[in-house]
C-alpha positions in Angstrom: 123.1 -34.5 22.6 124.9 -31.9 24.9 122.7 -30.1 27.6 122.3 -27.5 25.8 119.8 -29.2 23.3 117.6 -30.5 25.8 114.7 -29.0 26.7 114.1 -28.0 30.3 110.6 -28.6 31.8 108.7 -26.3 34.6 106.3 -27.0 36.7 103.5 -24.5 35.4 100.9 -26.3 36.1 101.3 -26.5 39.6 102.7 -22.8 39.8 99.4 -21.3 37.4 97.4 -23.9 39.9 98.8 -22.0 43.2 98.6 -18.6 41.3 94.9 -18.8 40.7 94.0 -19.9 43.7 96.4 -17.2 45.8 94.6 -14.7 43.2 91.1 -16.0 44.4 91.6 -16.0 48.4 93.0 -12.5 47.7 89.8 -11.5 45.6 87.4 -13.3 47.9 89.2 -11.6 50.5 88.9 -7.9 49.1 85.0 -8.5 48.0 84.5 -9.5 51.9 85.9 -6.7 53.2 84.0 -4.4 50.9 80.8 -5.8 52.0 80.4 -7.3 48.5 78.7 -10.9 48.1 82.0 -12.7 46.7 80.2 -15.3 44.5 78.0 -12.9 42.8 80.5 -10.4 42.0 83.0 -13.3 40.9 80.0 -14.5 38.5 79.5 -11.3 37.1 82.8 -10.6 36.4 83.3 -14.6 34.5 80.0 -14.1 33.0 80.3 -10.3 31.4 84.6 -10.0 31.4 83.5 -6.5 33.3 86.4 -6.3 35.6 84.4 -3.2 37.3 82.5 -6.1 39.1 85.7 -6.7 41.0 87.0 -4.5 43.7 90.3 -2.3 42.9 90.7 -2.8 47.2 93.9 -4.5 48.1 94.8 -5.1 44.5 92.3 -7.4 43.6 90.9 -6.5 40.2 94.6 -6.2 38.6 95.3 -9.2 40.0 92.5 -11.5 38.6 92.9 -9.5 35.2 96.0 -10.9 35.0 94.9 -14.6 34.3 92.7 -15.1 31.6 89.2 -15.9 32.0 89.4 -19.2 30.2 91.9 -20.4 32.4 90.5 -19.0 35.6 86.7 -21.1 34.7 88.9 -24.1 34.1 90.6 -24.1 37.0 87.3 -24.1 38.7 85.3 -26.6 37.0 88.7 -28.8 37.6 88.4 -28.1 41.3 84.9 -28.9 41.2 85.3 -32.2 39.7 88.0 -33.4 41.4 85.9 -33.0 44.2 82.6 -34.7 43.2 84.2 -37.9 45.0 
């Protein structure tokens, strides 16, 4: 096999991993400095997909439309258990 039959292998993981949470200090950043409660509006938006329950300020709502919600509740519940211990 020449190079040009292997496959190559990112690192998405790690990159979707730093994305979501640079996306989420970002959102919890904009919600603050609205004067919004950040969990509750965060829950909303997880729970109904409204995206109207995150703030446009600072770019916030595009930028957590832009990962799924699927992946964004996994990402938390993986945080969450990792830290249990």
């Amino acid at each position: 096999m020449d190079s040009a039959e292997h496959t190559r292998m990112f690192a998405a993981v790690d990159n979707e991993e730093e994305n979501i949470a640079a996306t989420m200090r970002l959102v919890y950043s904009a919600l603050k400095e609205k004067g919004y409660s950040p969990l509750a509006q965060i829950v909303g938006y997880l729970v109904s997909g409204d995206p109207s329950y995150i703030t446009s300020h600072n770019g916030a709502r595009e930028n957590i439309q832009r990962i799924g919600r699927n992946d964004l509740l996994e990402e938390i519940v993986t945080y969450y258990l990792k830290n249990l211990t």
